[in-house]
C-alpha positions as CSV (number, residue, x, y, z in Angstrom):
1,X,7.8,75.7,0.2
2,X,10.8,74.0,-1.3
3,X,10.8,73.9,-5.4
4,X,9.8,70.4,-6.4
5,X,12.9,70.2,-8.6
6,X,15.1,71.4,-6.4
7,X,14.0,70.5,-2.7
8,X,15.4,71.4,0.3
9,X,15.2,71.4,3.7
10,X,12.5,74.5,4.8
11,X,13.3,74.4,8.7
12,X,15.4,72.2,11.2
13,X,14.7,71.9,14.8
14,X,17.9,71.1,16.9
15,X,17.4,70.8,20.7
16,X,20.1,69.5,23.1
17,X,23.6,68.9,20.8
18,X,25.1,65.5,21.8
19,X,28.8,65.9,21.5
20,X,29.3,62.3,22.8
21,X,26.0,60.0,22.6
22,X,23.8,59.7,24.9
23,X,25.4,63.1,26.6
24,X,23.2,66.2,26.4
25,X,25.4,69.0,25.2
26,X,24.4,72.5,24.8
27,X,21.0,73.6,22.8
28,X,20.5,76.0,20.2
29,X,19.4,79.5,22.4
30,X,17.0,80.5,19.7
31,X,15.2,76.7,19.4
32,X,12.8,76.8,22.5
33,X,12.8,73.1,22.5
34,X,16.1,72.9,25.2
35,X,14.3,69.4,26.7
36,X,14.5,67.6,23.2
37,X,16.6,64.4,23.9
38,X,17.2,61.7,21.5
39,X,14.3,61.7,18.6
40,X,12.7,58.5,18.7
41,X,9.2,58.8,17.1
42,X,7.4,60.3,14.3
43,X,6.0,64.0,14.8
44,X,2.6,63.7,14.7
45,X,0.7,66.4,12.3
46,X,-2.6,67.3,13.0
47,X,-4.2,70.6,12.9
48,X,-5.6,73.6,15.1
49,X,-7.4,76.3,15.0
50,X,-5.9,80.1,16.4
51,X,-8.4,82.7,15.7
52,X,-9.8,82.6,12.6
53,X,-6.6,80.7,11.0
54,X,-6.8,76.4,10.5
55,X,-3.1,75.8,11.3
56,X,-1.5,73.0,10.5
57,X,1.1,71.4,13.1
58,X,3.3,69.0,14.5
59,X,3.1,67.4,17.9
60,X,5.9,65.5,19.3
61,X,7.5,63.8,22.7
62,X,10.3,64.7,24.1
63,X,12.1,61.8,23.2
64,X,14.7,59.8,25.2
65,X,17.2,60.5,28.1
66,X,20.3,58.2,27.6
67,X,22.1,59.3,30.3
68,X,19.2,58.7,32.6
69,X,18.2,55.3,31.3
70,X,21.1,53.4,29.8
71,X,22.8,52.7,33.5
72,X,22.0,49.2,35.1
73,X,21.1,49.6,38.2
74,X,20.2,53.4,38.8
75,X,17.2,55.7,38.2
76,X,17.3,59.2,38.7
77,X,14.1,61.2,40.5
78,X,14.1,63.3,36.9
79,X,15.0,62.7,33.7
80,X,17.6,65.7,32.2
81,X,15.7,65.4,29.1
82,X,12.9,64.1,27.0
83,X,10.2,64.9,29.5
84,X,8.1,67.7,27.3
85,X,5.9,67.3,24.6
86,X,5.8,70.6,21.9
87,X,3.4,71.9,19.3
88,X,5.3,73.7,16.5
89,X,3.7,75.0,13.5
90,X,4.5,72.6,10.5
91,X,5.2,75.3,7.7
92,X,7.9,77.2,9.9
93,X,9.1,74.7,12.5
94,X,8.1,77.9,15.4
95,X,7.4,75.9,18.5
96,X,3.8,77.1,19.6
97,X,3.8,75.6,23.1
98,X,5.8,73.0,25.1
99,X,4.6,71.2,28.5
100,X,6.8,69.9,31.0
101,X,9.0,70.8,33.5
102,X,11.8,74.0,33.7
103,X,11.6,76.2,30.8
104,X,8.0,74.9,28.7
105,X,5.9,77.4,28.3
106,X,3.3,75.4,30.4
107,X,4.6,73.7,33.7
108,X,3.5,70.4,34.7
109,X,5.5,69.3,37.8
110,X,4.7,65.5,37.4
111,X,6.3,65.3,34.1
112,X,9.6,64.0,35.5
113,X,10.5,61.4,32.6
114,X,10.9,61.0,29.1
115,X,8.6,60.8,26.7
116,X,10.0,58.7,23.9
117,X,7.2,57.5,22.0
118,X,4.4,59.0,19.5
119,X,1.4,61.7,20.4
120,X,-1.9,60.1,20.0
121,X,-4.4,62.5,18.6
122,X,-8.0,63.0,18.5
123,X,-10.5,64.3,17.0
124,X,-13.5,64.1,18.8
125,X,-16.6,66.1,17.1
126,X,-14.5,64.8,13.8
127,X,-14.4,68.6,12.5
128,X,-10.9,68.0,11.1
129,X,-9.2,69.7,14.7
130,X,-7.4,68.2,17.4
131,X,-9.5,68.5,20.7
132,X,-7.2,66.1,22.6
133,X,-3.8,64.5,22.6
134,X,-2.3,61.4,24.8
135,X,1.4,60.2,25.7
136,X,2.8,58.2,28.4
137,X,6.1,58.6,29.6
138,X,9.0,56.7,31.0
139,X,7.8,57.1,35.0
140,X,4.6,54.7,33.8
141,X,2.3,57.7,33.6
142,X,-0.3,58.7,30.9
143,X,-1.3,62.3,30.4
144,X,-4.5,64.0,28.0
145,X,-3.7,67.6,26.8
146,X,-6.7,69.3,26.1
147,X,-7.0,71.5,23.1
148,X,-9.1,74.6,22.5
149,X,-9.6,75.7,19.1
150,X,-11.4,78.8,20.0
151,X,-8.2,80.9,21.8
152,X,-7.1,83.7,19.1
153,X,-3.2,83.4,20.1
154,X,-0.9,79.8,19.8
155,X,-0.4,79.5,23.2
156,X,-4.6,79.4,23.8
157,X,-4.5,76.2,22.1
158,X,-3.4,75.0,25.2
159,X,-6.3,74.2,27.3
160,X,-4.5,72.2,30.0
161,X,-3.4,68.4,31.1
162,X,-4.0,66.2,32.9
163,X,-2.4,63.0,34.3
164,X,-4.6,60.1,33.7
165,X,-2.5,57.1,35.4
166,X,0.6,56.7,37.6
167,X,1.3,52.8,37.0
């Protein structure tokens, strides 16, 4: 943690560099978050459980495509990026999971579009853990992931999603 009288900045996430706006440039190869696209929302913190550990984390959209959306006129069959949603752990910004499409660690091939807007979660059984999250996307589509807080690795905290609607 920073010093209180001298803070500073403990982690930085950078996914896709814009070198012009609204242009996806190159990512950073170490940030496993390549589909970030422009950062519109809040990251949400909430907090799971991995084995025996309560971990607290930071859930978050992909944010917008610019490049996909700001042309009158035209809409692409995919968005390049945005459309991913990742769980990082909120004391060391290490991305725990990402869903979506290409390189997330969990592949859901109707996640074509970004998703620009804030992860809704809840907590169910109210036991202080996330049990489920919702987003929508760009395409008009909401999706549930559902969590797990009984896996013993990061990536078990991931126990699937679902598309709820296609409007």
């Amino acid at each position: 943690m920073s010093d209180s009288n001298k803070p500073g900045v403990e982690w930085r996430i950078r996914g896709a560099v814009e070198d012009d706006p609204g242009t996806p440039g190159t990512e950073s190869a170490d940030s496993g978050v390549s589909r970030l696209g422009q950062t519109w929302s809040t990251p949400t913190l909430t907090r799971v459980r991995v084995g025996d550990t309560i971990k607290p984390v930071l859930v978050f959209g992909g944010g917008y495509s610019a490049e996909d959306h700001d042309t009158a006129g035209s809409r692409s069959a995919k968005d390049d990026v945005g459309n991913a949603v990742y769980m990082v752990d909120a004391m060391t910004g290490e991305r725990l999971w990402s869903i979506g499409t290409d390189d997330a660690t969990t592949q859901v091939a109707e996640m074509k579009w970004s998703v620009p807007g804030g992860i809704a979660v809840v907590d169910l059984n109210l036991d202080g853990l996330a049990d489920y999250l919702y987003f929508w996307d760009l395409g008009g589509q909401v999706f549930r992931v559902n969590i797990d807080n009984t896996g013993d690795s990061d990536s078990d905290s991931l126990d699937g999603v679902v598309r709820l609607a296609r409007l």
